[in-house]
C-alpha positions in Angstrom: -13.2 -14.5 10.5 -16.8 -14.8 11.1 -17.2 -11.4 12.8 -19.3 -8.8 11.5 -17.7 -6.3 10.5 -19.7 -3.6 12.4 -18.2 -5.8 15.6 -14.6 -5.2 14.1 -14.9 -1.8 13.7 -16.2 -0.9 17.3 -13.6 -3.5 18.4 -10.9 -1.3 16.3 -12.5 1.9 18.0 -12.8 2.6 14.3 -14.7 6.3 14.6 -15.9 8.0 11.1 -13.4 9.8 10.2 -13.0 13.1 9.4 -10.0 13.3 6.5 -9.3 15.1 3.3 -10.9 14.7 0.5 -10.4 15.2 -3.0 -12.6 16.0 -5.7 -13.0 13.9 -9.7 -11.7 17.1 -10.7 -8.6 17.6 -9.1 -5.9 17.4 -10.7 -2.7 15.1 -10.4 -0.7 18.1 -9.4 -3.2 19.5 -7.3 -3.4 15.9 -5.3 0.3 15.3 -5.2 0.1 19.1 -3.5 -3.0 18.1 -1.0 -1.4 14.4 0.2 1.9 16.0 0.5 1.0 19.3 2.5 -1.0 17.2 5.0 1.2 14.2 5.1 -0.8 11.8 3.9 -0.4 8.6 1.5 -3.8 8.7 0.2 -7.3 10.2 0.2 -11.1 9.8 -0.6 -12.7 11.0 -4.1 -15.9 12.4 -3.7 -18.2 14.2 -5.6 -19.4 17.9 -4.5 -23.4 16.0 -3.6 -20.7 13.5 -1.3 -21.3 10.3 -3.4 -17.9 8.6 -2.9 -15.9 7.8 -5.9 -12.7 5.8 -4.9 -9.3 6.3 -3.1 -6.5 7.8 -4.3 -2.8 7.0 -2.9 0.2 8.7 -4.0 1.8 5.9 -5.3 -1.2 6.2 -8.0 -0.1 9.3 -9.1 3.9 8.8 -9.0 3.2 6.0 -11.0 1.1 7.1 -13.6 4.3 9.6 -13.9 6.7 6.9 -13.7 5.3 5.1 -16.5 6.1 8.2 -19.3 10.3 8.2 -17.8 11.3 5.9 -20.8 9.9 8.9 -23.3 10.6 12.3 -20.7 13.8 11.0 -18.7 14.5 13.9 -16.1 13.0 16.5 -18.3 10.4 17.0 -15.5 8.8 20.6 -16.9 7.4 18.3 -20.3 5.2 16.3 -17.7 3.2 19.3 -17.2 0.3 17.3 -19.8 -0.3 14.2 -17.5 -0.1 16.3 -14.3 -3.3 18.3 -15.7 -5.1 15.2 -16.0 -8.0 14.9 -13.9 -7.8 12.2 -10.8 -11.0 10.8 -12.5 -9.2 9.4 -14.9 -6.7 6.8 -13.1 -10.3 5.2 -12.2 -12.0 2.8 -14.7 -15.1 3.6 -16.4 -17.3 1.7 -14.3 -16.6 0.8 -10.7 -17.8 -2.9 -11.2 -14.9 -3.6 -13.4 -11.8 -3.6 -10.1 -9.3 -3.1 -11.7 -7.1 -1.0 -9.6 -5.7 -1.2 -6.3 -7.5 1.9 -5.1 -10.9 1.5 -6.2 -13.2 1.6 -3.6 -16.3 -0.3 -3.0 -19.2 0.3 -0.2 -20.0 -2.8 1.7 -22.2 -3.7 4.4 -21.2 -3.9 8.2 -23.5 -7.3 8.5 -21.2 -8.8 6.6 -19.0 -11.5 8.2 -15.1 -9.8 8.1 -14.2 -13.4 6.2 -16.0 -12.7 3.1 -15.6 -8.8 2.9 -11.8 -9.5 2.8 -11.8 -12.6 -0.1 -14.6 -10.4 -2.1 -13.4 -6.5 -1.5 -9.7 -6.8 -0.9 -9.0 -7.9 -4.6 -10.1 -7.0 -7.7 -11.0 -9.9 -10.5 -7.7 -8.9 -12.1 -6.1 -9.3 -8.8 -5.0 -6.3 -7.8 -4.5 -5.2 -4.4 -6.7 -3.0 -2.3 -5.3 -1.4 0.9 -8.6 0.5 1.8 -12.1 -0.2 0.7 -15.1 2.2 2.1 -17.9 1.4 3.9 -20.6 3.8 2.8 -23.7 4.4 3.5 -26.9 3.9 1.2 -26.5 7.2 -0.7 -23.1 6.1 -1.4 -21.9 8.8 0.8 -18.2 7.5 2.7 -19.2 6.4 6.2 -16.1 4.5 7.7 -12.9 3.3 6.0 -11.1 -0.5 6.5 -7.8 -1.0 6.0 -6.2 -3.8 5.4 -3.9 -2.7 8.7 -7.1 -2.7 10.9 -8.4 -6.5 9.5 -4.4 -8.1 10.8 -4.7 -5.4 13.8 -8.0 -6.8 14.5 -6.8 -11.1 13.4 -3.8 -10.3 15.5 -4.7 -8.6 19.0 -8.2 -10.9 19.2 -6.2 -14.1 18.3 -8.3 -14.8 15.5 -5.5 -15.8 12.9 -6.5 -19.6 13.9 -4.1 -22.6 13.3 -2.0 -21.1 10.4 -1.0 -18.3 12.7 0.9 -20.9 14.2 2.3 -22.4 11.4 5.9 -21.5 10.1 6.3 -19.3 7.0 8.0 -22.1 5.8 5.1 -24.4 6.4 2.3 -22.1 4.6 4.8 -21.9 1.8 5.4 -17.8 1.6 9.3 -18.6 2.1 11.5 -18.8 0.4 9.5 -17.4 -2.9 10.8 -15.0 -5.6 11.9 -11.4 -4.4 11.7 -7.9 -6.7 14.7 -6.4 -5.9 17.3 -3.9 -7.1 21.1 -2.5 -6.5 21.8 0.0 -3.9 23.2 2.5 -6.4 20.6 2.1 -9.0 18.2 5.3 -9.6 15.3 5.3 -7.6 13.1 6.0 -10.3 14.6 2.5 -11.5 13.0 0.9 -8.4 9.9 2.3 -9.3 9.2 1.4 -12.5 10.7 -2.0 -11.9 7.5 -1.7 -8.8 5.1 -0.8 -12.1 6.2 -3.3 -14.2 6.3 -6.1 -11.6 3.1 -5.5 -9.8 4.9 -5.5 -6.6 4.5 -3.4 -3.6 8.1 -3.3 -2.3 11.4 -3.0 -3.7 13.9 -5.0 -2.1 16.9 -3.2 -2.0 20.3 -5.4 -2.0 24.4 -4.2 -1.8 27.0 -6.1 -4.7 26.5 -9.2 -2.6 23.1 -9.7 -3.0 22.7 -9.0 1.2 20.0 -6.6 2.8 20.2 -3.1 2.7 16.5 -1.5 2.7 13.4 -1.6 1.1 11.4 1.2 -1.6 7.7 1.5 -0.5 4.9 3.9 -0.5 6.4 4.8 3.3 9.2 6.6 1.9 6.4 8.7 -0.5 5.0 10.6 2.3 5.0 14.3 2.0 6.5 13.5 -2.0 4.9 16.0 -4.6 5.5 17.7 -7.8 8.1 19.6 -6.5 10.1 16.3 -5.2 10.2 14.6 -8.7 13.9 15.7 -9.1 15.0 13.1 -6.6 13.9 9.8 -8.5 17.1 10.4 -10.0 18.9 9.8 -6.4 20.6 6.3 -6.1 17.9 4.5 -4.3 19.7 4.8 -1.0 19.9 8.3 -1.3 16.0 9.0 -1.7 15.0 7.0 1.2 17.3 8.9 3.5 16.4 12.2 2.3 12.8 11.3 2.9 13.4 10.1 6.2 12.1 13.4 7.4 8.9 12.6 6.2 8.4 10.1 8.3 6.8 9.8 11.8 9.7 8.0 13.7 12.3 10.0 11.4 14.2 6.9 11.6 15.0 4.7 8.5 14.1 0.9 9.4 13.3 -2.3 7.1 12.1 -5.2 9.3 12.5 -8.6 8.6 11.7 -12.4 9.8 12.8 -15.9 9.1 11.4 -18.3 7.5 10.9 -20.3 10.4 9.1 -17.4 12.2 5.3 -18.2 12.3 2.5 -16.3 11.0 1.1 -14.7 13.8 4.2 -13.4 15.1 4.9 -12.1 11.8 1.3 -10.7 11.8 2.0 -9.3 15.4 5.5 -7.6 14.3 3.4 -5.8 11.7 0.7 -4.3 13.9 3.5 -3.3 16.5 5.7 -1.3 13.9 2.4 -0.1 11.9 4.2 -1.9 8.9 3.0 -3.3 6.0 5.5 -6.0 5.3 8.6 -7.8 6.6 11.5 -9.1 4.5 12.2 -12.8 5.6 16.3 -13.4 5.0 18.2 -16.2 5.4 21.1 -16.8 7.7 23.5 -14.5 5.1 20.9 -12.0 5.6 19.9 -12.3 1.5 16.5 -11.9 0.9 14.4 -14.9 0.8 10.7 -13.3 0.2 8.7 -10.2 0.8 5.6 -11.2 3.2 3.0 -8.2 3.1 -0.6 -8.0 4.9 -2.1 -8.9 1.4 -0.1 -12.4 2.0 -1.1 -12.8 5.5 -5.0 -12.1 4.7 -4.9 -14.7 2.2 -3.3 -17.2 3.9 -6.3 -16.8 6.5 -9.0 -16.7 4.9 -7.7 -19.6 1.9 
């Protein structure tokens, strides 16, 4: 965790990228149109002079959308006002504040990968960041780190320490609460259940309280304006009419047990290019959601 995180990235092969980007302006229509029509989950914000702004992900706007179901319902045409709102204005006034999961910050690649991940992976409020920039001194967007490539990197140089050989049990992230919801409840359900809860995944359970699936941002690729009609599907409906969406086209949830340790946890994710595993018990009920937030924590606590 010491590493710089200049030596991560040309571990990672991390290359700048060359992705969409959308502009303060844009509207919330207008990015729901842009992430779906390239298949994306999120993008960059940056000004017309290139100084970066923040990151966007479509579970930003969905739920921004979500949050005005109790007064619309499924009378999608009077959402029409929040969909005009700028993108500029899911971000807070002032960057320094963090308190949103996609605000970006620029850091520097001297640092060591350790203290970029306690100070740049949460906000004060404690938010998650997937993504944080790495920009360069006119602010301009010169690489991006994912929270995917820090585990890729913990994970493939066997740099998780001794936790990664500790027990899920042991490090205490199972059993612990799970957010979860009925098979045959509304997706839209799910997420505002997600918005309420703060949590990234919606565990997805039949009449006996047994595994069935999970509601994540996965299932949101290629999901615009047009595809707000199916928040109304019973959950289990919406995920496999999205499966097209997907790059496998195949519908999976992957899980662990509680006596599974951290690194091969860590190393299920990295295979899969997952962001969390559902650890069940031996009835196959959900015991606790363990996602690469919980596995970065754990290492650098």
């Amino acid at each position: 965790m010491e590493t710089p995180v200049a030596e991560v990235l040309k571990a990672l092969n991390k290359s700048v990228p060359k992705v969409f980007v959308l502009r303060p302006t844009s509207t919330l229509a207008e990015a729901f149109a842009a992430l779906g029509e390239h298949r994306i989950l999120a993008a960059p914000v940056v000004t017309d002079n290139g100084k970066w702004v923040g990151i966007v992900d479509v579970r930003d706007l969905l739920f921004a959308v979500v949050a005005m179901y109790s007064e619309y319902g499924s009378e999608w045409p009077k959402y029409a006002e929040c969909l005009g709102c700028a993108v500029e204005t899911l971000f807070p006034p002032s960057s320094a504040t963090g308190d949103v999961s996609f605000l970006a910050d620029g850091i520097g690649t001297a640092k060591p990968l350790k203290d970029v991940v306690r100070a740049k992976f949460h906000s004060p409020t404690g938010a998650q960041r997937h993504r944080i920039s790495i920009n360069n001194c006119d602010s301009s967007p010169m690489n991006i780190l994912s929270q995917s490539d820090v585990v890729r990197f913990l994970s493939t140089q066997n740099a998780l320490g001794e936790k990664g050989e500790k027990t899920l049990k042991d490090l205490g992230l199972a059993p612990t609460p799970v957010v979860s919801m009925n098979q045959s409840a509304k997706t839209v359900e799910g997420f505002q259940k997600m918005v309420e809860t703060k949590a990234s995944v919606m565990v997805i359970v039949d009449d006996d309280g047994k595994l069935v699936g999970d509601l994540s941002n996965t299932q949101l690729r290629g999901f615009t304006e047009a595809s707000l009609p199916e928040l109304e599907m019973p959950v289990t409906e919406f995920i496999n009419a999205r499966k097209k969406y997907l790059v496998s086209g195949v519908v999976q949830t992957f899980t662990a047990k509680a006596s599974s340790t951290l690194a091969e946890v860590a190393a299920e994710c990295v295979k899969e290019k997952v962001h969390h595993v559902i650890v069940v018990d031996d009835d196959n009920k959900p015991a606790a959601v363990v996602t690469l937030t919980d596995i970065l924590n754990t290492v650098t606590a």
